[in-house]
VOGU-3710 file (C-alpha; in Angstrom, 3 decimals, decimal comma):
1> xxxxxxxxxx> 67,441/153,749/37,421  66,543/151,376/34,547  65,168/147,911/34,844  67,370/145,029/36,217  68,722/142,247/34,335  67,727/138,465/35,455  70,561/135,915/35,256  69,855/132,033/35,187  72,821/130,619/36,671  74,264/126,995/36,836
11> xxxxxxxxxx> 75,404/125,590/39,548  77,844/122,376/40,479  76,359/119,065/40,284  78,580/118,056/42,944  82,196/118,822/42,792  82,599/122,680/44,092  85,566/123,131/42,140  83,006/123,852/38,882  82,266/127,063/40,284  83,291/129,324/37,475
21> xxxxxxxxxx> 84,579/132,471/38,012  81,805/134,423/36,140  79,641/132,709/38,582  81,132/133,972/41,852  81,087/137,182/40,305  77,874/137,480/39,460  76,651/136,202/42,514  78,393/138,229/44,549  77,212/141,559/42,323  73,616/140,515/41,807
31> xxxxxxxxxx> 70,829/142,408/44,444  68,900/139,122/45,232  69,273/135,720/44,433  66,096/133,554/44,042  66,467/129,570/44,892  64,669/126,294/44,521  66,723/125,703/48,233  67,519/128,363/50,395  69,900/126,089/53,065  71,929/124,891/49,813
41> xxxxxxxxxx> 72,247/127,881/48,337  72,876/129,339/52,178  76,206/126,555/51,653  76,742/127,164/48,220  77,258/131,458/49,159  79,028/130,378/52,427  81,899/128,141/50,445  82,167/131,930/47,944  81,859/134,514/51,036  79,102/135,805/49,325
51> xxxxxxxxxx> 76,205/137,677/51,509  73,897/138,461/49,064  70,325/137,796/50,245  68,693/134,856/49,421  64,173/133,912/48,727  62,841/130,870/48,161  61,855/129,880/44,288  60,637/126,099/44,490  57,916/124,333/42,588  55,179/125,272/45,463
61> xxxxxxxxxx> 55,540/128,928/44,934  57,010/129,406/41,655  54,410/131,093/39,964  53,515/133,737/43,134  57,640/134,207/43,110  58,045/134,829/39,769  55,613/137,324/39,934  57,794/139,152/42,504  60,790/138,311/40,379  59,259/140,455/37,191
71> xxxxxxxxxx> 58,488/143,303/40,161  61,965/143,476/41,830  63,625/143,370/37,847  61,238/146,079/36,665  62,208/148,107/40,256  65,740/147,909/38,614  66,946/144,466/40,691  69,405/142,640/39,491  68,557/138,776/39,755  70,316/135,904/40,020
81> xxxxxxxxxx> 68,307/132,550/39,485  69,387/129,424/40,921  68,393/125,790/41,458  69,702/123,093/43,656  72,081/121,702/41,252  72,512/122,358/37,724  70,507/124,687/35,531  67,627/126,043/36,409  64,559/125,302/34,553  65,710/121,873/33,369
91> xxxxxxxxxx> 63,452/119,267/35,678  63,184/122,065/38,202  61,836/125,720/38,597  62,705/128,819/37,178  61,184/128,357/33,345  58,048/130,650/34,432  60,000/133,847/35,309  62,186/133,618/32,654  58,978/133,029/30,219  57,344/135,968/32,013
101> xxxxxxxxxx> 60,459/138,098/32,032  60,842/137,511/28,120  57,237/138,748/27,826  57,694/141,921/29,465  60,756/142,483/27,594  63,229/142,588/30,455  66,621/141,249/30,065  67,682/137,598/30,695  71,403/136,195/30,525  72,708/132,624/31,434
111> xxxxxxxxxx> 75,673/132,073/33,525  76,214/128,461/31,639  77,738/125,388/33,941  77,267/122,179/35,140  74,270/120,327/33,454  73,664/116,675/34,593  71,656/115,804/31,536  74,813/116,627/28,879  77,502/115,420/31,767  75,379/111,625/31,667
121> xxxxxxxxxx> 75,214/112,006/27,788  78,822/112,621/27,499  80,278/110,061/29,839  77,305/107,400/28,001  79,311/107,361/24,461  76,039/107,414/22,746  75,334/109,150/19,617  74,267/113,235/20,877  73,800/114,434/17,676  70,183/113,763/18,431
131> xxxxxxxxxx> 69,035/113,332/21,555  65,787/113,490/24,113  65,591/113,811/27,698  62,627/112,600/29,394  63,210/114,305/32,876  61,627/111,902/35,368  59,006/109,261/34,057  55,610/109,395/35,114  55,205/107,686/37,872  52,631/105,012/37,352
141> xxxxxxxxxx> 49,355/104,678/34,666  48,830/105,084/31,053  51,356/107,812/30,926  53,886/105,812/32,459  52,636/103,062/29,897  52,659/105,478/26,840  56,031/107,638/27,575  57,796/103,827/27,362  56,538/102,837/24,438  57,553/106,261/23,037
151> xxxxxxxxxx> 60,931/105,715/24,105  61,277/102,137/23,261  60,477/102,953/19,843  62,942/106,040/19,279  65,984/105,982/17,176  67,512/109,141/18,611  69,646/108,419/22,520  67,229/109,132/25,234  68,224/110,915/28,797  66,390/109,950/31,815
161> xxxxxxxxxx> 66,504/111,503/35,916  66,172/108,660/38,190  64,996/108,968/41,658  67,635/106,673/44,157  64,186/105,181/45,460  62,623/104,116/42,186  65,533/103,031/40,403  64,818/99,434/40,214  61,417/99,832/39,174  62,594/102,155/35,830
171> xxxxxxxxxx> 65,346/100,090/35,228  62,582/97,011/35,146  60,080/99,043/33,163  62,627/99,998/30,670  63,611/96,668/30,143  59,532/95,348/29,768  59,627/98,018/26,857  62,670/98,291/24,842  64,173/94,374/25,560  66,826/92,829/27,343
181> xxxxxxxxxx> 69,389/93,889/24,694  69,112/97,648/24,417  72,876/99,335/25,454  72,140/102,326/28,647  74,695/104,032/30,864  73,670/104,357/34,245  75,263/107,474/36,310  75,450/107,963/39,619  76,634/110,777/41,651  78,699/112,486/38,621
191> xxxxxxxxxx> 81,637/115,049/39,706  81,388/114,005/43,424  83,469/111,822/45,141  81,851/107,872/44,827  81,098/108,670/40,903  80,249/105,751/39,312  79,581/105,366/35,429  78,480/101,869/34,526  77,559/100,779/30,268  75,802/97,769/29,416
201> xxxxxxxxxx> 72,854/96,303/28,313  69,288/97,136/29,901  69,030/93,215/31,511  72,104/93,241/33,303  71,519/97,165/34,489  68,137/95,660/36,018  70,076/92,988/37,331  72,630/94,596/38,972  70,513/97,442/40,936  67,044/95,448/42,052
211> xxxxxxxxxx> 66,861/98,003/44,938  67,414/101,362/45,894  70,326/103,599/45,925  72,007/105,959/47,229  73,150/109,698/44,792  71,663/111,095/42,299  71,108/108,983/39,812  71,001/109,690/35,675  69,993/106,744/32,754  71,065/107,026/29,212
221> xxxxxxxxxx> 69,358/104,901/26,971  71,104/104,228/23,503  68,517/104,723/20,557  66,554/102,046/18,990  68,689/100,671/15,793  65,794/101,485/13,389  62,862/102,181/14,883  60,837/101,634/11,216  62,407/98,106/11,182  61,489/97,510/14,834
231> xxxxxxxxxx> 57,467/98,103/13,872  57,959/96,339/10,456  59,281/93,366/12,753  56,578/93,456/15,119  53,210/94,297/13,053  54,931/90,865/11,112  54,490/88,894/14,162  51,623/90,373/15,442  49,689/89,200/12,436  50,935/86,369/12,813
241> xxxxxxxxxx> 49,487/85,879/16,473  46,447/87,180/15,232  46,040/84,362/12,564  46,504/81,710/15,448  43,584/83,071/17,480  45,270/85,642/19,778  43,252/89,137/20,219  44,439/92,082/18,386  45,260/94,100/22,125  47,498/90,854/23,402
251> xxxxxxxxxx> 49,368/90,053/19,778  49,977/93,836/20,049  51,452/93,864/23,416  53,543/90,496/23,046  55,289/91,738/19,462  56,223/94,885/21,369  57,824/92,920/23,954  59,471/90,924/22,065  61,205/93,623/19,400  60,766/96,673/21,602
261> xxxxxxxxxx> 58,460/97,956/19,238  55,825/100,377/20,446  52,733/98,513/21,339  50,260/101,365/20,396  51,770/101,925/16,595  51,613/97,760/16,749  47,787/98,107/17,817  47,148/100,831/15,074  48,445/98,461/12,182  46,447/96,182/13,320
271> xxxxx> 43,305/97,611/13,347  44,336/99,074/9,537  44,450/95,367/8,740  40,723/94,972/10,137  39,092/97,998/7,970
//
């Protein structure tokens, strides 16, 4: 017997009637299925009639898992990878035993599907030519700080996962960095049954949720018009507030405000000025 064949399989986002039929199949003909939650995928098989056994694969055992992934595979297993919604690997395990599949030169195929991140980009109506998804923001410090001004500063549309809890507090964040002004869609619960798909401008978003939510929760944030004329704007001002007196850290930080610049590339021009 050869070596088995590992398959990273989508899943629905919410609505059931996603499944595709090369899905059912393969999860029905695969040896083992590995996933980030054994009770939903216990649900997920139960809605197909499926029987096939089911192990854990979630971020606390991922690496040990994998390992027994590349084992079972190289036994002549095949594997079907899935996560609790979605595609695996994108914000959520899986990414290590496909990298360490790949190395041993095993055999990896994708059962494509449901994808929250291009579903939110979609229904935003947003440039995607270019795009960037952020996955969930750091949750507090200087890489909380820095990933903002990043973002604030990026021409290209940026995708965002939102926790229900901490909702209000990116929505306020996001508005501190890139301005009241700045057009995001905010998705909730896409494909299920209270779907709810709301456009508008970063101030009234903040506005309208200033607590927590219920659903899954998705934020598209529209691209900066020109990021190069966004820093032009603020290093202007910023010298400006530096001529009156103000310190070279706080005329930084209140041009970025105030244009959605990023404060750091603000700082940095400044400093240029000094030498």
């Amino acid at each position: 017997m050869g070596e088995g064949r590992l398959y990273v399989c989508a899943t629905p986002i919410g609505n059931l009637g996603d499944i595709t039929d090369r899905l059912r199949h393969v999860l029905s003909e695969v040896d083992l299925i590995y996933a980030e939650d054994t009770r939903r995928a216990a649900k997920l098989l139960s809605h197909l009639g499926i029987h096939t056994q089911v192990r854990s694969l979630f971020a606390g055992n991922e690496k040990e898992r994998s390992d027994e992934v590349i084992g079972k595979l190289i036994e002549g297993l095949d594997i079907a990878l899935i996560s609790d919604a979605g595609m695996p690997t994108i914000s959520d395990p899986g990414a290590w035993a496909v990298s360490l599949a790949h190395s041993r030169g095993l055999a990896v195929s994708v059962v494509p599907g449901p994808s929250s991140v291009i579903t939110a980009l979609a229904l935003s109506g947003f440039p995607a030519d270019r795009f960037v998804f952020e996955g969930f923001l750091p949750r507090k410090g200087q890489e909380r700080a820095r990933r903002l001004e990043r973002l604030a500063a990026d021409d290209r549309t940026t995708v965002i996962f939102a926790s229900p809890r901490r909702l209000a507090e990116d929505l306020a964040d996001l508005r501190r960095s890139v301005g009241d002004d700045r057009l995001v869609a905010v998705t909730r619960e896409m494909t299920k049954l209270y779907e709810e798909i709301w456009v508008g401008t970063i101030g009234e978003a903040a506005e309208l949720w200033p607590g927590e939510v219920k659903g899954e929760v998705t934020i598209v944030v529209a691209g900066a018009d020109d990021a190069s004329d966004h820093l032009d704007t603020a290093v202007a001002l910023a010298r400006g507030l530096v001529d009156a007196g103000e310190s070279l850290s706080g005329a930084a930080r209140t041009a970025a405000e105030e244009t959605g610049a990023s404060r750091r590339s603000v700082y940095q021009a400044l400093l240029a000025d000094q030498g």
